[in-house]
C-alpha positions in Angstrom: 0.0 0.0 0.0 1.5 3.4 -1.0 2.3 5.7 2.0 0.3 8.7 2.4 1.7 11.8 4.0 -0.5 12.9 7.3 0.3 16.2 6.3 2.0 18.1 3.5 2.7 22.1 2.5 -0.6 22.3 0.0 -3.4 21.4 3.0 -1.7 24.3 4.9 -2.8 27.1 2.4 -5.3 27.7 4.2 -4.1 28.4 7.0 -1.1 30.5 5.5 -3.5 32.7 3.5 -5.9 34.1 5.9 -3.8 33.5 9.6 -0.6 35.0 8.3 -2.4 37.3 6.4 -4.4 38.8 8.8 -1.6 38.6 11.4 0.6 40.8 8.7 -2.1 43.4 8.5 -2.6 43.7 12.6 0.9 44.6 12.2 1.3 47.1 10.2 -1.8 48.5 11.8 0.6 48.6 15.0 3.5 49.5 13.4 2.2 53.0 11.0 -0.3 55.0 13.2 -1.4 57.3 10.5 -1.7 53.9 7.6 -4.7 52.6 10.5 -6.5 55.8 10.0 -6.9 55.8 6.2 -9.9 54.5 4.6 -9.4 51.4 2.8 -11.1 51.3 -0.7 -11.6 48.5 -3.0 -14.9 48.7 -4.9 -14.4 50.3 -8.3 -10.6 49.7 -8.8 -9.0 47.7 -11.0 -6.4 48.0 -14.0 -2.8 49.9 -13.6 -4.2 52.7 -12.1 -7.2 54.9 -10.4 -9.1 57.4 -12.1 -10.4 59.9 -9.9 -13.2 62.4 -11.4 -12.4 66.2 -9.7 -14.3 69.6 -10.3 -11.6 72.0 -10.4 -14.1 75.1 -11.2 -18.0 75.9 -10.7 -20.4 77.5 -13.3 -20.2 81.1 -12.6 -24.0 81.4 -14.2 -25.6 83.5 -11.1 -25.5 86.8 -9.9 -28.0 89.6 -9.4 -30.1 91.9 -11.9 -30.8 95.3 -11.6 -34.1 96.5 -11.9 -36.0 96.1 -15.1 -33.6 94.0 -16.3 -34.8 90.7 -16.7 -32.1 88.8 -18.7 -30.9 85.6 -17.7 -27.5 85.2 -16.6 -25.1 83.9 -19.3 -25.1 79.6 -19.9 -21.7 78.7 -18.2 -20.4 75.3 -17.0 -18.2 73.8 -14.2 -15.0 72.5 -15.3 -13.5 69.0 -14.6 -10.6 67.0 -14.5 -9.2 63.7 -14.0 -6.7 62.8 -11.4 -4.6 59.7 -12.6 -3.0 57.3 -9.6 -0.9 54.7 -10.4 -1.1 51.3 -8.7 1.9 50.6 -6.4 3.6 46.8 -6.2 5.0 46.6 -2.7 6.1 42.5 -1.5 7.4 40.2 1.6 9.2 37.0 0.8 10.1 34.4 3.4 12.6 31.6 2.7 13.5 28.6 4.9 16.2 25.6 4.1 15.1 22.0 4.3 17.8 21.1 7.1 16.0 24.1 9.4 12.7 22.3 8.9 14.0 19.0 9.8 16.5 20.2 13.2 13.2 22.0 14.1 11.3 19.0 14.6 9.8 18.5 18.3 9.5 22.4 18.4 6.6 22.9 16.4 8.3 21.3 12.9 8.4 24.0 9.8 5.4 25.8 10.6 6.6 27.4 13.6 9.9 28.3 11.3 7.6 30.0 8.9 5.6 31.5 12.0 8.4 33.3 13.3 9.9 34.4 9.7 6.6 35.6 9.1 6.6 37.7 12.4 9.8 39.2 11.2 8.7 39.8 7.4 5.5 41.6 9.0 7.5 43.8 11.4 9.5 44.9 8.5 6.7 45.2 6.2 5.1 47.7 8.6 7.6 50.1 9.2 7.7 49.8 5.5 4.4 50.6 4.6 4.8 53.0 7.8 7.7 55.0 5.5 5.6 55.6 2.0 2.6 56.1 3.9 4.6 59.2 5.7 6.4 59.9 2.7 6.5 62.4 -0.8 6.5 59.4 -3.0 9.9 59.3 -4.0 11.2 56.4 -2.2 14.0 58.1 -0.5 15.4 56.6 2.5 17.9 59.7 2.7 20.4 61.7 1.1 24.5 60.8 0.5 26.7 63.2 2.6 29.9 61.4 2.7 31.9 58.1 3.0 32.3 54.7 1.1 32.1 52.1 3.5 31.6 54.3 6.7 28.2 56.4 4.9 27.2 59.5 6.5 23.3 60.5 5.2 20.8 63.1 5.9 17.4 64.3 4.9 15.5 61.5 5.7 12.9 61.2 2.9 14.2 63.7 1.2 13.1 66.4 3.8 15.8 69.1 4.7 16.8 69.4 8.1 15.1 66.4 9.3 16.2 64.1 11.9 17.3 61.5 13.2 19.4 61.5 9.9 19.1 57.5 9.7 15.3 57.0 10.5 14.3 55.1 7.6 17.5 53.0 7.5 17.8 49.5 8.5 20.4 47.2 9.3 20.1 44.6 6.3 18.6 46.4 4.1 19.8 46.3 0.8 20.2 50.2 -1.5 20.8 51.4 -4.4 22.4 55.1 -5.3 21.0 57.8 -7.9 22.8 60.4 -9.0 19.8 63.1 -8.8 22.0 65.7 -10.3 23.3 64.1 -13.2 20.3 62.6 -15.1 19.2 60.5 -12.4 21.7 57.5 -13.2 22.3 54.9 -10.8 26.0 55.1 -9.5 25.7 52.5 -6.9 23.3 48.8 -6.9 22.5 46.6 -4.6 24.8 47.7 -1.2 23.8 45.8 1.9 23.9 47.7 5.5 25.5 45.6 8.1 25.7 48.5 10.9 24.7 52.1 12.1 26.0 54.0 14.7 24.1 56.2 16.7 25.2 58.8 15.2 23.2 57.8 12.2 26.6 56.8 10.2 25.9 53.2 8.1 28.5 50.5 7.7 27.8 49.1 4.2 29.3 47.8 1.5 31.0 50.1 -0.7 29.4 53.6 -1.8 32.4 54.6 -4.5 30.7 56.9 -7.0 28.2 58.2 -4.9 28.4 61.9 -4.9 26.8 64.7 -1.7 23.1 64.9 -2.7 22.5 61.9 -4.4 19.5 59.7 -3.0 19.8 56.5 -1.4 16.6 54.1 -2.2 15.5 50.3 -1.7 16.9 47.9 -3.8 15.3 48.1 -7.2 12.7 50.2 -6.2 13.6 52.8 -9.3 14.2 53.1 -13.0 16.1 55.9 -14.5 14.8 59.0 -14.4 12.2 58.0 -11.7 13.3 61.5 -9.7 12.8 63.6 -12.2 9.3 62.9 -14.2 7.8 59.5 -14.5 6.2 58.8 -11.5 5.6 55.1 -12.9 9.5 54.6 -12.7 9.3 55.0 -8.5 7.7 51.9 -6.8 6.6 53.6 -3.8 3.2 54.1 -3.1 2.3 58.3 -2.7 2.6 59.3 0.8 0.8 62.1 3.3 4.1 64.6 2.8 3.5 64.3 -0.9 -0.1 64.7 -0.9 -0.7 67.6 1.2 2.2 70.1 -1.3 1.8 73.1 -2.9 4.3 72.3 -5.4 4.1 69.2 -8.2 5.4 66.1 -6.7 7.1 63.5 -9.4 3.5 61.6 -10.5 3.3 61.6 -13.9 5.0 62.0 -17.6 4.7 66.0 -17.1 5.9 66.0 -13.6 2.2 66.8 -12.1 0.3 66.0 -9.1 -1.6 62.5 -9.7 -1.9 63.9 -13.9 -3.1 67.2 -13.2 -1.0 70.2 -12.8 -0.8 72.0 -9.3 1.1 75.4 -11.3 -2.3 75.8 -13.2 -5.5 74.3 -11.0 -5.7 76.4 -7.4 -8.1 73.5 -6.3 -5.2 71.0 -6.8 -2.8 73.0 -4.4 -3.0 72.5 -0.3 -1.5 74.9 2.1 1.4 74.9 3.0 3.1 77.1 6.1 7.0 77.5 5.9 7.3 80.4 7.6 9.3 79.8 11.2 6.9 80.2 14.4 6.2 79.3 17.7 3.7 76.7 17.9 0.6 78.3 19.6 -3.2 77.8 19.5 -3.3 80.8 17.6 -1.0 79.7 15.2 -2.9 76.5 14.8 -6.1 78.2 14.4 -5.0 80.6 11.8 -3.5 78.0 9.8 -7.4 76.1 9.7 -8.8 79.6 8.9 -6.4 79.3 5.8 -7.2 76.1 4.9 -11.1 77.0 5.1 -10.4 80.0 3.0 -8.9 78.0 0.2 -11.2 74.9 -0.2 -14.6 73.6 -0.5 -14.1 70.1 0.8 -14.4 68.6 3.4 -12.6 70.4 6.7 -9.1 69.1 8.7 -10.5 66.4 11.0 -6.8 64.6 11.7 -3.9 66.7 13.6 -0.3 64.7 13.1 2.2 65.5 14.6 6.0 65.3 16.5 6.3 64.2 19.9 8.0 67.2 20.9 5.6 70.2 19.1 2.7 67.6 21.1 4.5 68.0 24.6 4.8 71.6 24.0 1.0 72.0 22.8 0.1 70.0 26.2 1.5 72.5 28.2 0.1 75.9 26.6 -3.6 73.7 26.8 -2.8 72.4 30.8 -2.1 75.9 31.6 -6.1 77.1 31.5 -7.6 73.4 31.1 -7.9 69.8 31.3 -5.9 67.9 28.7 -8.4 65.2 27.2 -8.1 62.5 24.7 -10.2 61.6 21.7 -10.7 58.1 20.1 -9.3 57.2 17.0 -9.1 53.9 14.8 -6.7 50.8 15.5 -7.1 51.9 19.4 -4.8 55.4 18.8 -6.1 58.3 21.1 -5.0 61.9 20.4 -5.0 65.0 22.5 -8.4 66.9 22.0 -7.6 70.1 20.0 -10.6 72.7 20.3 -10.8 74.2 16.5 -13.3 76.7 16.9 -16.6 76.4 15.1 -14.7 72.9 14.1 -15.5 71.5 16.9 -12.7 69.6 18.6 -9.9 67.7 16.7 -7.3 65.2 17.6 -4.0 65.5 17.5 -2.2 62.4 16.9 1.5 61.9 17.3 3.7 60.2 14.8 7.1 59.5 16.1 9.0 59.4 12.7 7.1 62.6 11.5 9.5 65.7 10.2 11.0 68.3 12.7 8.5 71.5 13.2 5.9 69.9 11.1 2.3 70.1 11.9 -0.1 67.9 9.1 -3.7 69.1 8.9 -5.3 66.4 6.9 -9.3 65.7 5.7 -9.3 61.6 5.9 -12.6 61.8 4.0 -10.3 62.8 0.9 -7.7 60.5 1.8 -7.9 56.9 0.6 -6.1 53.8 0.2 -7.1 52.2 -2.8 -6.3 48.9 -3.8 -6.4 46.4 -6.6 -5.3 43.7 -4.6 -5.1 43.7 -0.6 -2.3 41.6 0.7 -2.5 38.0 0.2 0.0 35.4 0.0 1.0 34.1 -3.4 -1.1 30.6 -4.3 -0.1 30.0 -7.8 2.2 27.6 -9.2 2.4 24.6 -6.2 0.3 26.7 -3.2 1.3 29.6 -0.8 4.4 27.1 0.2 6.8 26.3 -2.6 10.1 24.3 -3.1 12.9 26.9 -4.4 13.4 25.4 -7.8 17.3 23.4 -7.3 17.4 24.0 -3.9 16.8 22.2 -0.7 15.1 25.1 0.6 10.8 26.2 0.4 9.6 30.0 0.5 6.2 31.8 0.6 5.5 35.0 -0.5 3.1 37.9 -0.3 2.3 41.0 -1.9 -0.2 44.1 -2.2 -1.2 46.4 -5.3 -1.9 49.7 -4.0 -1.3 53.3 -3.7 -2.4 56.3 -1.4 -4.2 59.5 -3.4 -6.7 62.2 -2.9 -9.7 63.7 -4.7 -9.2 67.2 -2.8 -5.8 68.3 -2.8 -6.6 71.8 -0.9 -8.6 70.1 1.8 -5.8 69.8 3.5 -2.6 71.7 5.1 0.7 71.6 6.4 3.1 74.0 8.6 6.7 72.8 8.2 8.7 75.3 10.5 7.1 75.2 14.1 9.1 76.0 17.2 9.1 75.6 20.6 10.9 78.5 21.2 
């Protein structure tokens, strides 16, 4: 009689696609505070990209009439435009040899190996998704300063002035190096970090080539010229710091804001507050009164924020109040922030958020759509394959997706606050 395993890799599918799954999304939900507080959209998306119907003007057919003048205003018509977002391809791979599987028996066999690979993959892929989410859509870990093997970086994200210098670096992590300032080439592939200092300085493989300025990005996660026009040559998805500009961030073939110009449409512009102040209620108010005066959608109902601009906010509010805390999704709280004829708003604190910035965002007109929410690979021999000439067997998962707006102007941003 022919033996019959009692259990093999394709009757665990199921429990690989929806247990590992859903233990990957709990985790990033953990991991990227402002990711858990974005709507999730799904219905109506499909193909390469979203198309997103705006009204970037109004009929201007009213008015008043003097008397006996009884004409009709003038036939006029609101103008319309389509925003244009590209799906995103982000991905987790975990791999495990066949002679870990076997020396793990009487511990739980393989499926506790994959478990706790799995646990790993879904801690990086959080602070992952954590990074574009908070991001301009460029895929910039940082900036080259200095060094070959002992790499000094700054601007984290590409932001100016921002620190810790190394906050989107990882030990492990593999980069490569474009040469923003000479056609976008790539000077450097596929460099692996083995150390950083606290000082923010990386111990890599070699950096030769790489020139002050240039940006350092994940592994293959551009094509030439992806800094300078085509948006579809920069795999990361479109983050908050993107979103809420004033200025065209890299999107499209002309170098516009999800395909439509922000130079030309007022309604596609946010607010934006660079000037250098201390942080204040007043200040805060004044920047929603400028917001208000600029838009027609929906108003602010999200505050984001540093740790220390939060501290110092708590203090001016505890001087003539209680401080009190406001629900939000994924079990976040954030400080209640009375906005006037707003009503009250939380402020929620993202530790990895730029120095001095303050993010006023309207979640109604911020959405995550996808074309396919994260699921484990099933085709070609289930979720858990053999590695083809290799005593080894891997899983892998991925997501289409990408992060957009349909009201640019909605929201705001001050980049300069003080404490001081």
């Amino acid at each position: 009689m022919a033996y019959t395993a009692a259990q093999e890799f394709r009757y665990l599918d199921d429990i690989m696609r929806d247990f590992y799954a859903a233990a990957i999304v709990n985790q990033v939900y953990k991991k990227a505070p402002f990711w858990a507080q974005i709507e999730k959209k799904t219905v109506g998306v499909y193909g390469k990209s979203v198309q997103i119907p705006v009204q970037t003007g109004f009929t201007e057919s009213v008015g008043s009439r003097v008397a006996n003048n009884y004409a009709l205003p003038t036939a006029g018509r609101g103008t319309y435009d389509r925003a244009s977002l590209t799906m995103k391809r982000n991905y987790g791979r975990i791999q495990v040899d066949g002679f870990a599987i076997e020396s793990s028996a009487g511990k739980g066999g393989w499926v506790d190996i994959f478990s706790n690979e799995t646990k790993g993959s879904a801690t990086a892929f959080a602070i992952e998704c954590d990074r574009q989410s908070m991001g301009r859509g460029l895929g910039v870990l940082g900036t080259f300063v200095s060094g070959t093997t002992a790499v000094t970086v700054d601007a984290p994200g590409g932001i100016a002035g921002d620190t810790p210098v190394a906050k989107w670096f990882r030990v492990g992590q593999v980069v490569d190096v474009w040469a923003v300032a000479s056609g976008n080439a790539a000077v450097v592939s596929d460099s692996k970090i083995t150390a950083i200092s606290a000082a923010g300085v990386l111990t890599m493989d070699t950096l030769s080539g790489a020139s002050d300025g240039d940006y350092l990005c994940r592994q293959d996660s551009q094509l030439a010229n992806g800094f300078g026009s085509a948006f579809a040559s920069v795999g990361d998805m479109m983050g908050i710091d993107g979103i809420i500009d004033n200025a065209d961030v890299v999107s499209d073939a002309a170098g516009d804001f999800q395909g439509i110009d922000r130079a030309t449409q007022p309604l596609w512009t946010a607010y934006v507050n660079g000037t250098s102040r201390v942080i204040s209620e007043t200040a805060i108010q004044e920047d929603f009164d400028s917001i208000d005066q600029r838009t027609d959608g929906e108003a602010p109902n999200l505050m984001l924020t540093t740790t220390t601009l939060r501290n110092k906010l708590v203090d001016i509010i505890r001087a003539d109040r209680t401080v009190s805390t406001l629900d939000l999704k994924a079990g976040y709280k954030g400080i209640k922030f009375s906005a006037g004829e707003r009503g009250e708003i939380p402020l929620m604190v993202h530790k990895s958020c730029p120095v001095g910035y303050m993010y006023y965002i309207a979640l109604p007109h911020i959405k995550f759509y996808s074309l396919k929410k994260l699921t484990w690979d099933n085709k070609g021999g289930g979720i858990v394959k053999p590695v083809a000439d290799a005593d080894a067997y891997e899983a892998w998962f991925k997501m289409y997706a990408n992060i957009g707006t349909d009201c640019c102007n909605a929201h705001g941003k001050a980049t300069a606050f003080t404490t001081s």
